[in-house]
N, C-alpha and C positions, 0 to 999 in steps of 0.2 A: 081961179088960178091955182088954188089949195088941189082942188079936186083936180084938176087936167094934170098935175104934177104925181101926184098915186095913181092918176091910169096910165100914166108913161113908167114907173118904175114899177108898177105890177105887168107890163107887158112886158116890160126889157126882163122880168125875174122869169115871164111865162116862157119865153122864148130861150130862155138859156143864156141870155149876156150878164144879167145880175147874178150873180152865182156865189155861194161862199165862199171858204179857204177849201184847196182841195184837201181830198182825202189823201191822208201819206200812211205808207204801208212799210214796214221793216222789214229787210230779209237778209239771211245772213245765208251766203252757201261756201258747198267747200271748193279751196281748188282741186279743178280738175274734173269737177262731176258736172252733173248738167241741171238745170232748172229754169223752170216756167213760171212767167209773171202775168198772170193771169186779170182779163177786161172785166169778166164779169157779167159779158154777151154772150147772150144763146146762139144771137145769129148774127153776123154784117148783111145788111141789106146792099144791094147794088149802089145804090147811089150814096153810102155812106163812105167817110173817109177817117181811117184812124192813122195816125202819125207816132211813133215811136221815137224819143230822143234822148240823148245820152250826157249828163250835161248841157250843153248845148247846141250838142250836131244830132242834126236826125240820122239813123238809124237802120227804120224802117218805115215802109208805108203800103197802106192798102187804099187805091184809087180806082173808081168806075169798074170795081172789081179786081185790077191789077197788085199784083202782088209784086214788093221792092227791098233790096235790103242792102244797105250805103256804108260805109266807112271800112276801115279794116280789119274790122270782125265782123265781116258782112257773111266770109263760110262758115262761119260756126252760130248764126241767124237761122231760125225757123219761125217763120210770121203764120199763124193757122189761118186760113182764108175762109173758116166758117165763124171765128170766135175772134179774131186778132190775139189771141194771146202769141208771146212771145216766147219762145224758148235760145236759150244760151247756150250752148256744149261746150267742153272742154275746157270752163270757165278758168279765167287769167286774172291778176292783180289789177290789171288794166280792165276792167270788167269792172272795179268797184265804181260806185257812183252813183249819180241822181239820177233815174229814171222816169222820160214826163213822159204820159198817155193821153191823146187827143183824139177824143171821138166827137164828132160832126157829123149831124145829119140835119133832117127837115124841122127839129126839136131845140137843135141850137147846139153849143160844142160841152162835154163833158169834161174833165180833166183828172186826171188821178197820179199821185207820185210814187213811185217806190225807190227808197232806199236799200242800195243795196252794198254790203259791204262783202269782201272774201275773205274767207281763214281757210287756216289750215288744220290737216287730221291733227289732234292730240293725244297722244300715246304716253300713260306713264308704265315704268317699268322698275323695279328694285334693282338692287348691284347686285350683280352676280347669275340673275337669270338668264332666260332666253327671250327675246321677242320675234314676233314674223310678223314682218308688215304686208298685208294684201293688198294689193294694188285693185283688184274688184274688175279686172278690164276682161271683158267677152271676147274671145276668142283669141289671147292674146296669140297664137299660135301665125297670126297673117302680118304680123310687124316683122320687117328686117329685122331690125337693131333695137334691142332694150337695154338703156343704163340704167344705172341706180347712182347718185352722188351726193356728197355729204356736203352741204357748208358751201354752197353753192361753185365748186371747187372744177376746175376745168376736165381736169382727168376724172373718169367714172372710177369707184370702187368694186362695180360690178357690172358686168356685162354679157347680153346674149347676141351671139350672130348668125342669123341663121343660114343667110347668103353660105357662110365658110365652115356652117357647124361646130364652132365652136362660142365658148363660155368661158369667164372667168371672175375670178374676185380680187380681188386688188393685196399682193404681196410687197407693194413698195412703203404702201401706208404702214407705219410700225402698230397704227391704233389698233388697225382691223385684222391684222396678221391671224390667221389661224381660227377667228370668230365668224366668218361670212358662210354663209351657204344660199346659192340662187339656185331656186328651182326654174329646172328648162321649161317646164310644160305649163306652168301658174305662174313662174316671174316674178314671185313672192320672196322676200329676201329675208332671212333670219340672220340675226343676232345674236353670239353666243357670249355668256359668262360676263355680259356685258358691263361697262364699267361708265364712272360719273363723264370720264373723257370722251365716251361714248355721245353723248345727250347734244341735239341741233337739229338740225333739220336736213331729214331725206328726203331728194327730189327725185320722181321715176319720170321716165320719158319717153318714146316710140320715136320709131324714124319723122327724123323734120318735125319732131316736137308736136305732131298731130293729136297725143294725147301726153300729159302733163300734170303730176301728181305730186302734192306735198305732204309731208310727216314730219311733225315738230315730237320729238323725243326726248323725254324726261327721264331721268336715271334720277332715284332717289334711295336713299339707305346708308348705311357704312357696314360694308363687306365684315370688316374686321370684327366687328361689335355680334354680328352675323355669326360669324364662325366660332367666335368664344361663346355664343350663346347656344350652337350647336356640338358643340363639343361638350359642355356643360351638362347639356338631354345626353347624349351619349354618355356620357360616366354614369351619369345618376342609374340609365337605363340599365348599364351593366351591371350597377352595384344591388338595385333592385332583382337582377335577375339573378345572382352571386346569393344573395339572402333569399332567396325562392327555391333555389338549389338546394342551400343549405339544411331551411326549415324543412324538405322532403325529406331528406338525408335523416334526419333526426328522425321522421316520423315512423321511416322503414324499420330504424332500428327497436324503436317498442316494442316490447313482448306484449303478443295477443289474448285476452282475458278470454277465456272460456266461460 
């Protein structure tokens, strides 16, 4: 009975049903950019089926060859139908989560987790500089409408349109008065002289939110402390150079020893 018991749980282990704890994989991406989570397969055979699921709604799937992509980030879904790996674009907060992988074939089913969590760009910046946030987007030139906004705020602080050829940066906001510059052709937004009231989060975005980009910015320093210490180097620098002067001055005047 000992022994008929080890040959049914070495066959359930052969066949794939006795299986360990799956393998879990961490990954952290940014919003807005895209990434692949990868089987680990060279090849899907025909008659293999791998299922893709996201907490716990499927996702996607490849059947009898057939390629499927479910839920409502099913267009920004790319299932490879030689590998199944998975690719995300223009990843969302709603994007974070458990991701389970289900390979089945004649060997029995596989299982693998990825963990995936989203953040955002991190930007630090001292008081009183400049920063440009680049957006990194290809060709940004084929979007209607580009905004830029702060603090998740309904009105943009910057804006491009291409429809009406015109651009703008935000004059109502008293923060940003006078510190914005958006370039028309990279979309890339600069910050000038920037200050602590400065520091949140900038969100970019293209027409209908097709692509979707975050910046968490830090302002660190005290301006004031800043400028007394630059004021400081400038005296010294002058008085240095006042005493450099001086000592020439002196030296012109020695009579020369023959």
């Amino acid at each position: 009975m000992k022994s008929a018991l080890i040959r049914v749980l070495f066959l359930l282990f052969a066949i794939g049903v006795y299986t360990d704890k799956p393998e879990t994989v961490s990954v952290s991406v940014i919003l807005g950019e895209s990434d692949t989570l990868y089987t680990g397969v060279t090849e899907v055979r025909r008659k293999d089926e791998i299922e893709w699921r996201l907490n716990v709604n499927r996702i996607a799937r490849i059947s009898n060859g057939s390629i499927r992509t479910e839920g409502a980030s099913r267009d920004r879904l790319k299932l490879n139908n030689q590998t199944g790996d998975l690719k995300i674009t223009n990843i969302k907060t709603t994007d974070s989560g458990k991701y389970k992988l289900e390979i089945t074939n004649s060997t029995g089913t596989t299982v693998k987790i990825f963990s995936v969590s989203v953040v955002s760009v991190s930007v630090s910046v001292l008081e009183g500089d400049s920063v440009t946030l680049h957006t990194g987007v290809p060709e940004p030139q084929r979007y209607d409408v580009i905004q830029w906004r702060f603090e998740h705020q309904n009105s943009p602080i910057a804006e491009i349109n291409r429809k009406t050829r015109q651009s703008f940066t935000s004059n109502t906001d008293g923060r940003f008065r006078g510190r914005l510059q958006l370039d028309y052709w990279t979309v890339s937004l600069t910050i000038r002289n920037i200050r602590n009231k400065h520091s949140g989060e900038y969100e970019f975005s293209t027409t209908n939110h097709t692509i979707h980009k975050s910046f968490n910015v830090t302002v660190s320093g005290n301006s004031t402390i800043r400028q007394r210490r630059y004021g400081e180097r400038l005296r010294r620098d002058r008085c240095l150079k006042s005493l450099s002067n001086h000592v020439n001055h002196i030296d012109r005047r020695q009579p020369v020893n023959h």
